[in-house]
N, C-alpha and C positions, 0 to 999 in steps of 0.2 A: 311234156317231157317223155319219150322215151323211155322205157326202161323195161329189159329183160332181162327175171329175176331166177337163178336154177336155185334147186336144193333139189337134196336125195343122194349127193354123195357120201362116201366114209370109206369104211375097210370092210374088205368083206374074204371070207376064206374064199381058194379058187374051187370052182362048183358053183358056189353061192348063186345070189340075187340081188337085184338092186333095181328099184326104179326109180328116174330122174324125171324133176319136172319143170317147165321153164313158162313161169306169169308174165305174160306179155301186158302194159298197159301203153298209153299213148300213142298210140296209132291203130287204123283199122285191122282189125288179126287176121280177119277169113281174108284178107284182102293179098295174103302173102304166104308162099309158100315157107313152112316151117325146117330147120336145118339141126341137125346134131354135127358136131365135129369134136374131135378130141386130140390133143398132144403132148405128146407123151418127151422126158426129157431129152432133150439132143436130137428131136427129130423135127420135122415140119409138120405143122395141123393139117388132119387128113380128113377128108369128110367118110362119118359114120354109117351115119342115115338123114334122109328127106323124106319129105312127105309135101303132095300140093295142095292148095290154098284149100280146096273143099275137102281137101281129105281121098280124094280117089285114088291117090294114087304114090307108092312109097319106091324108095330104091333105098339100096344097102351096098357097103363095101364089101367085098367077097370076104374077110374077114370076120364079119358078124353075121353072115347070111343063116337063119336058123337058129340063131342066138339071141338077136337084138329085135325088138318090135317096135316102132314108132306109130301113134296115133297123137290125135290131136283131137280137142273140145272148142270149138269155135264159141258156145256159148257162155264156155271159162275163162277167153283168150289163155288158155294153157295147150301147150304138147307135151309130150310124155315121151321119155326112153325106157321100157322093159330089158334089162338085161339079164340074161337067164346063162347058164354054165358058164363061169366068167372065168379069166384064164390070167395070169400074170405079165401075161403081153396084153393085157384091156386097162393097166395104170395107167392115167392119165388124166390131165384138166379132161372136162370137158365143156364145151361152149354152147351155148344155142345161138342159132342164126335164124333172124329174118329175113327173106330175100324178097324183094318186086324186081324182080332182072328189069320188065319193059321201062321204069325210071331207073336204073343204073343205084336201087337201093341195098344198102346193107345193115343192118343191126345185131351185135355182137351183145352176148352177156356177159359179166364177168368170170367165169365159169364156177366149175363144181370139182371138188377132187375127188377120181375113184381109185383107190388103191386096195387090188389083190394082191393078198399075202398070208401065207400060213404064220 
């Protein structure tokens, strides 16, 4: 069974910090690039950050670039979101995603809520 697990969301003042982390079990982990995405209300899910299967390699939305760091522990099946000066346009679920594109795979978590707010 499937199942990717976040915690590490809550409330945080804008400035703050927050890191998010998503337990992957039931499938191979290194075997799948790891995803961050987040939607915020009334909008469409936008991808945050990625990261590839061994880890070499991350991308970021020009909105987080410098703010957000994405790693991952193959040996924890966990990825990680660092977010560092958060801003009140960063509320939002946020999801992890597994992806294998070459089988047309996808794995959603339930997500996490982070809400900045004074």
């Amino acid at each position: 069974q499937v199942q990717l697990i976040e915690s590490g969301g809550g409330l945080v003042q804008p400035g703050g910090s927050l890191k998010l982390s998503c337990a992957a079990s039931g499938f191979t982990f290194s075997n799948y690039a790891m995803n961050w995405y987040r939607q915020a209300p009334g909008k469409e899910r936008e991808l945050v950050a990625g990261i590839t299967a061994a880890g070499i390699s991350t991308n970021y939305a020009d909105s987080v670039k410098g703010r957000f760091t994405i790693s991952r522990d193959n040996a924890k099946n966990t990825v990680y979101l660092q977010m560092n000066s958060l801003k009140p346009e960063d509320t939002a679920v946020y999801y992890c995603n597994a992806r294998r594109s070459a089988f047309h795979i996808n794995y959603w978590g339930q997500g996490t809520q982070v809400t900045v707010s004074s």
